[in-house]
C-alpha positions as CSV (number, residue, x, y, z in Angstrom):
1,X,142.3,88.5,71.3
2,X,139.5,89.2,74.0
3,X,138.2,92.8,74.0
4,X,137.8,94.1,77.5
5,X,134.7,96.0,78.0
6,X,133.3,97.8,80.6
7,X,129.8,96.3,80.3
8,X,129.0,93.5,77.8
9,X,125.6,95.0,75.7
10,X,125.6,91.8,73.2
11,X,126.6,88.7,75.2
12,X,128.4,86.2,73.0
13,X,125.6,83.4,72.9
14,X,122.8,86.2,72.0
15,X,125.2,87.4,69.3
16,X,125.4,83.4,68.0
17,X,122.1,82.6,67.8
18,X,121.2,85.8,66.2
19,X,123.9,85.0,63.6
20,X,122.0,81.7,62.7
21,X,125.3,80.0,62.4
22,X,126.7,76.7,64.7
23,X,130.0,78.4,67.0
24,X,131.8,76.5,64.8
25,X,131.3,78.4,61.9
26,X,132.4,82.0,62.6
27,X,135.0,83.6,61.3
28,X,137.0,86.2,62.1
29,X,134.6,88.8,60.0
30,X,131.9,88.2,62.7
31,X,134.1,88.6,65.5
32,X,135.1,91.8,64.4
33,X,131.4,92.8,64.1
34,X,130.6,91.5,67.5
35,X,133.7,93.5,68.7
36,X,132.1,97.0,66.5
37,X,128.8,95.7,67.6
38,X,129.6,96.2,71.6
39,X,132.2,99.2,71.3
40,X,129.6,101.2,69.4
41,X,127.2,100.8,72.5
42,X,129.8,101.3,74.9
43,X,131.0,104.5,73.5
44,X,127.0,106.2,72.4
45,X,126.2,105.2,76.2
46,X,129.2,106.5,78.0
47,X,130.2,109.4,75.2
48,X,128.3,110.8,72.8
49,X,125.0,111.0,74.7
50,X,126.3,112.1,78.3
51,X,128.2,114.8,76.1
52,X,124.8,116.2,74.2
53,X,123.4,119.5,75.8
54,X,119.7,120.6,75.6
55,X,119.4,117.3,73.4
56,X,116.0,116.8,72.4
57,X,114.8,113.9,74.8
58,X,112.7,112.2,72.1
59,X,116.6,111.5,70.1
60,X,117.9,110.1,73.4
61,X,118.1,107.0,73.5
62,X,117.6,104.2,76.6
63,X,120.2,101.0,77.1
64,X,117.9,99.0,75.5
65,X,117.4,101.5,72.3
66,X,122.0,102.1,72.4
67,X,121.8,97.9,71.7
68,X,119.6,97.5,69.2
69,X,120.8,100.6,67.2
70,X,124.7,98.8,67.6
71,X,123.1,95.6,66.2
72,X,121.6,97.0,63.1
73,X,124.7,98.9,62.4
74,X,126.8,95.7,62.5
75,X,124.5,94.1,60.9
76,X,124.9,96.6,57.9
77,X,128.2,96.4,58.1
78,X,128.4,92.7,58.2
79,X,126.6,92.8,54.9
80,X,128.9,95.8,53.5
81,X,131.4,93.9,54.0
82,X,131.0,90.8,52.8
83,X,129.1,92.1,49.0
84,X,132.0,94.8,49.0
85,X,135.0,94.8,50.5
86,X,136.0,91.2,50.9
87,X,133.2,90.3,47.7
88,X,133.6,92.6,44.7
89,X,135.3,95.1,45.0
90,X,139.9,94.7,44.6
91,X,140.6,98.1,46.7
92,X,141.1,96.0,50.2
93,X,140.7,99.3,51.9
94,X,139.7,97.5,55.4
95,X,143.5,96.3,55.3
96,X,145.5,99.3,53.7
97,X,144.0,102.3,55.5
98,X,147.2,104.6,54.9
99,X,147.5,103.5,51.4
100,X,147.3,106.2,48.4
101,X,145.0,105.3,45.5
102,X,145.1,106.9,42.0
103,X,142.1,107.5,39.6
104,X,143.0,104.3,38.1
105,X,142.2,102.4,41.3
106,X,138.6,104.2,41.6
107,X,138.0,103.1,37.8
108,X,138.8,98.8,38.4
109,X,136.9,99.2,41.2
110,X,134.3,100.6,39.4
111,X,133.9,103.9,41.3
112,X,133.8,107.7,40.2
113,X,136.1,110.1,42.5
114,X,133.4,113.2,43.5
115,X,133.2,115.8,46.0
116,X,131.9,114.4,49.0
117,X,129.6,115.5,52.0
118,X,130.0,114.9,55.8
119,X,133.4,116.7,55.6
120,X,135.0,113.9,53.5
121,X,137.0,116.2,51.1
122,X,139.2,113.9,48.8
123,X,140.0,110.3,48.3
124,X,143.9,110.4,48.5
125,X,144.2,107.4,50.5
126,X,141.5,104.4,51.2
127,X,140.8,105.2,54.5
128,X,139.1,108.3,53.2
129,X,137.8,106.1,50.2
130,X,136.0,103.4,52.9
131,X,134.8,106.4,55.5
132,X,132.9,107.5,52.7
133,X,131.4,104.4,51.4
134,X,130.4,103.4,55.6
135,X,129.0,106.7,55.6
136,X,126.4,106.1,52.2
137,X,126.3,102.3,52.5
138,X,125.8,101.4,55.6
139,X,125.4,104.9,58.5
140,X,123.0,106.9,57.4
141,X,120.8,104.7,56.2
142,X,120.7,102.4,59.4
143,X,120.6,105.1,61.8
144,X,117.9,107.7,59.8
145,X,115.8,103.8,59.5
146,X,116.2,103.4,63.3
147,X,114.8,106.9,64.3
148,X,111.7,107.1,61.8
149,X,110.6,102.7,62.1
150,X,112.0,101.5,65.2
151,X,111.0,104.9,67.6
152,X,108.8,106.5,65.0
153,X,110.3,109.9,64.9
154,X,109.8,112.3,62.0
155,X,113.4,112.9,61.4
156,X,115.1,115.2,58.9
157,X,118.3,113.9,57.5
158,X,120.0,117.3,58.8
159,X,118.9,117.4,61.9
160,X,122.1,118.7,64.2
161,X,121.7,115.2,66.2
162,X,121.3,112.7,63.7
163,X,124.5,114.5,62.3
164,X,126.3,114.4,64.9
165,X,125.6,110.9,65.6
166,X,126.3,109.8,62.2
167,X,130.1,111.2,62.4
168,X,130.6,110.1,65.7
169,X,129.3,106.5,64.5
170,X,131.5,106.6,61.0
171,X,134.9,107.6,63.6
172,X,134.5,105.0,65.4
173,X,133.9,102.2,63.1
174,X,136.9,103.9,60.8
175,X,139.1,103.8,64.7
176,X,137.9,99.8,64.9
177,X,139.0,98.9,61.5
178,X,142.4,100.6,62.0
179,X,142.7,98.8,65.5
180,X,141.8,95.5,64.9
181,X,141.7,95.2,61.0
182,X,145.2,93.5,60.3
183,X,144.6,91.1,63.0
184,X,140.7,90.0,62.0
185,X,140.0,91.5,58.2
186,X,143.5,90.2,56.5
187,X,141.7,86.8,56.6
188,X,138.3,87.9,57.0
189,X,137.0,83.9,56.5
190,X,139.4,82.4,58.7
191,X,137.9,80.4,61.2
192,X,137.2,82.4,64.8
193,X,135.4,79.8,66.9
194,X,137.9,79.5,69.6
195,X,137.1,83.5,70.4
196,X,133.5,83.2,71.1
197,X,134.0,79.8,72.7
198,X,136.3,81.6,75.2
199,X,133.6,84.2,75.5
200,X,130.5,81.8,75.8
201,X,132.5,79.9,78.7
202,X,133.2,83.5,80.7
203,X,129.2,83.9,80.2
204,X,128.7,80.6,82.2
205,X,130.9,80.9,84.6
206,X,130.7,84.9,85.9
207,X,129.2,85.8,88.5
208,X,126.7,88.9,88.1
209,X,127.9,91.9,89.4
210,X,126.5,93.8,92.3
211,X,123.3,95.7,91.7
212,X,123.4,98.6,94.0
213,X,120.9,100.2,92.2
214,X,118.7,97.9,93.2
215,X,115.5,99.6,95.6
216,X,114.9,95.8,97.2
217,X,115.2,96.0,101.3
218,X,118.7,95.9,102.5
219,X,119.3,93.7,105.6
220,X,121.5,97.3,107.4
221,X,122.7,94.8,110.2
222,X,124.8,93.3,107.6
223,X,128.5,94.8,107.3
224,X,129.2,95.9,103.7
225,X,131.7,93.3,102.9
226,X,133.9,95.4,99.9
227,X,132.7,93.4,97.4
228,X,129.0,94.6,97.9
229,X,130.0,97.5,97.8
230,X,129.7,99.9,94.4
231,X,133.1,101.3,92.9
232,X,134.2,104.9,93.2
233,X,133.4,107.0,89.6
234,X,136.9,108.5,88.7
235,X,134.5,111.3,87.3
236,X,132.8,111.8,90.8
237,X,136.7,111.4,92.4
238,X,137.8,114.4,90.2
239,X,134.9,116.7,91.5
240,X,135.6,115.8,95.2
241,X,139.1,117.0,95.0
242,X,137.8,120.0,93.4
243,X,136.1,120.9,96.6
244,X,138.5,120.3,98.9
245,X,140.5,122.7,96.7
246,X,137.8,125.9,97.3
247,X,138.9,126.4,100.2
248,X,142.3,127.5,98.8
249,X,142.0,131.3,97.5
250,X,145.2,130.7,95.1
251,X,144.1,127.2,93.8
252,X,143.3,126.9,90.0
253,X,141.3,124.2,88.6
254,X,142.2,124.4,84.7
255,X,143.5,121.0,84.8
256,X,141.2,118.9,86.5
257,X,138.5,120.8,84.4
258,X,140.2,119.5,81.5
259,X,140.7,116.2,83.1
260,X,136.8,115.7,84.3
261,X,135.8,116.4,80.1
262,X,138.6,113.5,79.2
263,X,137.3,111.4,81.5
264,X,133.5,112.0,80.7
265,X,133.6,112.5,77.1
266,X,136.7,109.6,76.3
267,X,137.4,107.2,79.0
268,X,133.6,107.1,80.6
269,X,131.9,105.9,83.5
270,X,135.6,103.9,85.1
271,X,136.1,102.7,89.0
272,X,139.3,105.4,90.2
273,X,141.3,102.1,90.6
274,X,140.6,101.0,86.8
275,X,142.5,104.3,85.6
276,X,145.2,103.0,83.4
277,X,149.1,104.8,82.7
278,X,148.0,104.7,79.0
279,X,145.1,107.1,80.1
280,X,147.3,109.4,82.0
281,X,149.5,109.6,79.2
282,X,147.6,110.5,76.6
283,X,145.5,113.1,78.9
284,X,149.1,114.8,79.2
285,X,150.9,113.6,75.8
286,X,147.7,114.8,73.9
287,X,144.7,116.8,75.3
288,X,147.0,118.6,77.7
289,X,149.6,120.4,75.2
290,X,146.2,120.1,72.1
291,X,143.8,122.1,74.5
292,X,145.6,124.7,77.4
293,X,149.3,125.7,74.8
294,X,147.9,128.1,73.1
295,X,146.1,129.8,76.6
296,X,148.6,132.4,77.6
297,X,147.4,132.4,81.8
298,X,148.3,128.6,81.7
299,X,151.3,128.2,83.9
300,X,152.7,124.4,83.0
301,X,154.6,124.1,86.6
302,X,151.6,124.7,88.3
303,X,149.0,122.7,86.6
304,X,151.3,119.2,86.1
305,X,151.7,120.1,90.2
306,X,148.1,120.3,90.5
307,X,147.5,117.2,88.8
308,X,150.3,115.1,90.7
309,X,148.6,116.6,93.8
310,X,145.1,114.4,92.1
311,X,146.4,111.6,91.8
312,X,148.2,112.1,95.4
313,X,144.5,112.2,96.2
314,X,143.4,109.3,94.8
315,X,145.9,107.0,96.1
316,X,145.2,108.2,100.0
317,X,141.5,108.1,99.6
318,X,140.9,105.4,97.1
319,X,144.2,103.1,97.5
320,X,144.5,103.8,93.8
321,X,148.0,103.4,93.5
322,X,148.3,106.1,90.8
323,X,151.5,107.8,92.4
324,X,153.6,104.8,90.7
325,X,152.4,106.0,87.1
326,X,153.0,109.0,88.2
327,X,156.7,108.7,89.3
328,X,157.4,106.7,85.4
329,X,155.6,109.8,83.9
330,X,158.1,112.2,85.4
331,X,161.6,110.1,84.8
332,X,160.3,109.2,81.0
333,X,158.2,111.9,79.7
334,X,157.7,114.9,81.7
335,X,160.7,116.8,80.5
336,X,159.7,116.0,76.5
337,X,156.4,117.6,77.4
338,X,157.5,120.8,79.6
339,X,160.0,121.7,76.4
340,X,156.8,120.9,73.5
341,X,154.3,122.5,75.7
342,X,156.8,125.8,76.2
343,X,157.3,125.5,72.2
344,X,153.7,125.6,71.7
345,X,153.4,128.5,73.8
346,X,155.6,130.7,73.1
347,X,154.5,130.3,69.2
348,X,151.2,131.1,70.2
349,X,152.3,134.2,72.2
350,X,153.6,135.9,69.1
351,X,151.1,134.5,66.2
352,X,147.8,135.6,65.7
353,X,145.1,133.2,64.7
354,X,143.3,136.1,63.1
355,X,145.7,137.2,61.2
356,X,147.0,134.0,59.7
357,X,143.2,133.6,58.5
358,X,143.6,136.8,56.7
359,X,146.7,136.4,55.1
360,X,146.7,135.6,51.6
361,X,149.0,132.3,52.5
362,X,145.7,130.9,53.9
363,X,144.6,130.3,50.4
364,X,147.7,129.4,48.6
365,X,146.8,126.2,46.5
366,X,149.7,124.5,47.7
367,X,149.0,124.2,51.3
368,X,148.8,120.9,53.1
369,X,147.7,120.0,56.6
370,X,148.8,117.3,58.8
371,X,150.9,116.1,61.5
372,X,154.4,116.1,60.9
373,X,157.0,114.3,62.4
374,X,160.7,115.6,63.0
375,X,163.2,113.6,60.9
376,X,166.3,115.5,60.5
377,X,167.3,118.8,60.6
378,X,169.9,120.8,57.6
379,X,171.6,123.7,59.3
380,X,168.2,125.8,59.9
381,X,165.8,123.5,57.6
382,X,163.9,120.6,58.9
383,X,163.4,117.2,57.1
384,X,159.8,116.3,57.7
385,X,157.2,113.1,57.3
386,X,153.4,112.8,57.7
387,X,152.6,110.4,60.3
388,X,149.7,109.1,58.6
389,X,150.4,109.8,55.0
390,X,154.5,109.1,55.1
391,X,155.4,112.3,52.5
392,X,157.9,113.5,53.0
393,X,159.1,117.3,52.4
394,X,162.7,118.9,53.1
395,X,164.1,121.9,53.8
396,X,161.3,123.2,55.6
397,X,161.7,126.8,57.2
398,X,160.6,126.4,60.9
399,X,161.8,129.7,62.4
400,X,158.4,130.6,63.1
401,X,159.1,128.5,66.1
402,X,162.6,128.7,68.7
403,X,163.8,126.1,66.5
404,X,166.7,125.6,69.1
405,X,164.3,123.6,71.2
406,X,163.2,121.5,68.2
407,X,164.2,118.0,68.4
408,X,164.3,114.7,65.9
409,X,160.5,112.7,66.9
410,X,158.7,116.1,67.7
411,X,155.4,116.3,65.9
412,X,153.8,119.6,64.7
413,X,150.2,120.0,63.7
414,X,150.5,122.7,61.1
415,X,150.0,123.4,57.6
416,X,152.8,124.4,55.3
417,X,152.8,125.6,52.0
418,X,155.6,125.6,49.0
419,X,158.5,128.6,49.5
420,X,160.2,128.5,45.8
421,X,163.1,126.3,44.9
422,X,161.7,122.9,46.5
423,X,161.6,124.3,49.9
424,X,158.5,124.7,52.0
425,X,157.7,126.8,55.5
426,X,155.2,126.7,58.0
427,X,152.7,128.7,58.3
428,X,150.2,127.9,60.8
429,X,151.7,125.3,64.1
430,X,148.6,124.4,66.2
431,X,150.6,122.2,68.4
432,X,153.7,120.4,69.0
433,X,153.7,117.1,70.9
434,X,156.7,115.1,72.0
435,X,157.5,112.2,70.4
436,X,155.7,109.7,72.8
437,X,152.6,111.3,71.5
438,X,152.9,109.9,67.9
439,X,151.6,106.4,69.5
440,X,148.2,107.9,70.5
441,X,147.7,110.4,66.9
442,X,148.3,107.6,64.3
């Protein structure tokens, strides 16, 4: 199970001998910190720094400064772990995310259910239980520790920044755990050796890459062979096509816009040929119909033409090959989309946001929130499920939508609230995806 990254900040070896332990003894615990340890760089260098504005410089933080914060943070985690989850504690939340607990389950494990900060409302199920518990036992802790004795900063605990860092850090960890847990954390002390031998054997037999950063004199007689030379940024890509685009008095950017803060703020610093289908899909399965269905000026025909016109783009100027993902895009999943994204629309077109906040529904005690899946539908009642808690609630009245266009596998992120006699209605849809979509929101 090798993790692909885009640039290795703890090598393998460095993370062994660091460890104190012979290859032979790690487990599958310390590859999954290895994997957090790296991931966590990778994602505060190519996310949640580049997308800080009028940061404070003295809270940015260098390569080197990204590595050693990861490091401690695994190594808290490590040690959270191993005393907790897998040592005394019998909630095995690391393994049963989407599992409910009851007060009886806080009281064996020797816990007290309480209101919680860092928008941590309610411990209904133990993935809330464990966000909280990396947040106090092992985030805050090792990231306020980092900023005031490793760079010597007078922090505040509240500082916006240090925040903002400490969520970012607790969803990513909480994403790794539901990603790789029931592969490495089932058996958290099952041998793992054959991983990091695979990795330690890559180390030794890679070739570095290509440093064109590099201000030593270049020999200009020689022809730049395409291996010397440095990849295209698919961020870089996206603002070239915009500019060939100005020159065009009717051409609208809203798309690639969109597009450039996916790429920046999810996907990261990526060669245009490294772009994957399962990045184009979840652009238009998810931030596409979450971000522009509730703009009225948006015109779906023209944007998804816009954007096949990009990717058109690419594949002359970069050889990307991108039209291909395009052309499955359109047979599989374009239609699903158009008739969600028109759904969304059109709700948004006759509901006012202001005026649901005022209504007294707003505050009825029996309102839930989620993302609910379309299981059946009873004359002009829907059967519905959470796709991450699995309730289920029927007869749900839906006509705040053209519920003609509804179909079984749509997803609507709303919040409903009970309607008398067991039934239930909407009353607030933010979005509805197609079903494709539910892959990329569990």
């Amino acid at each position: 199970m090798a993790e692909q990254f885009h640039k290795i900040y703890i090598s393998a070896s460095e993370f062994v001998k660091a460890w104190e332990k012979e290859v032979y003894e790690l487990t599958n615990l310390d590859y999954f910190i290895y994997l957090t340890m790296n991931t966590l760089a990778e994602y505060l260098e190519t996310i949640f720094f580049p997308s800080q504005r009028n940061i404070d410089e003295q809270f940015l933080l260098d390569n080197d400064e990204i590595t050693n914060l990861a490091f401690h943070l695994g190594d808290n985690l490590q040690l959270f772990f191993d005393k907790n989850c897998f040592g005394i504690c019998s909630m095995n939340c690391p393994i049963q995310l989407d599992q409910k607990i009851t007060s009886e389950d806080f009281l064996k494990a020797g816990k007290v259910p309480e209101n919680m900060e860092f928008t941590v409302h309610s411990c209904s199920i133990k993935e809330h239980c464990l966000k909280y518990d990396l947040l106090n036992y092992v985030i805050i802790d090792a990231i306020l520790d980092f900023y005031r004795y490793d760079l010597n900063i007078s922090a505040e605990d509240d500082h916006p920044i240090l925040q903002q860092l400490i969520q970012f850090v607790n969803e990513t960890m909480i994403d790794l755990v539901r990603r790789h847990g029931n592969h490495l954390l089932v058996n958290p002390q099952e041998n793992a050796s054959s991983y990091f031998e695979n990795l330690i054997n890559s180390e030794e037999t890679t070739w570095n890459e290509y440093d064109f950063w590099s201000f030593e004199e270049q020999d200009h007689n020689e022809p730049d062979e395409l291996w010397k030379l440095p990849n295209t940024d698919l961020f870089l890509a996206i603002e070239e096509f915009k500019q060939l685009r100005k020159s065009s008095v009717t051409a609208r950017n809203d798309i690639l816009e969109l597009f450039g803060k996916f790429v920046n703020g999810f996907i990261g610093s990526i060669d245009v040929k490294e772009l994957s289908y399962d990045d184009l899909e979840e652009f238009l399965m998810i931030v596409l119909p979450t971000e522009m269905c509730s703009e009225q000026q948006i015109n779906f025909e023209r944007e998804v033409e816009s954007f096949s016109n990009f990717l058109k783009f690419l594949d002359y100027q970069y050889e990307a090959n991108l039209s291909l993902y395009w052309d499955d895009f359109k047979t599989t999943l374009l239609s699903d989309l158009k008739r969600t994204f028109y759904l969304g629309q059109a709700y948004h077109k006759n509901n006012s946001y202001v005026d649901y906040q005022l209504s007294e529904e707003k505050n009825d005690p029996s309102i839930i929130d989620g993302f609910f899946e379309i299981i059946d539908r009873v004359e002009d009642l829907f059967v519905i499920e959470d796709i991450h808690l699995k309730d289920q609630y029927s007869l749900v009245d839906l006509s705040m939508l053209e519920i003609e266009s509804v179909l079984p596998g749509d997803i609507l992120n709303m919040q409903i609230v009970e309607n008398g006699d067991d039934k239930w209605k909407a009353i607030w849809i933010e979005c509805v995806f197609a079903p494709k979509s539910k892959y990329y929101l569990l």
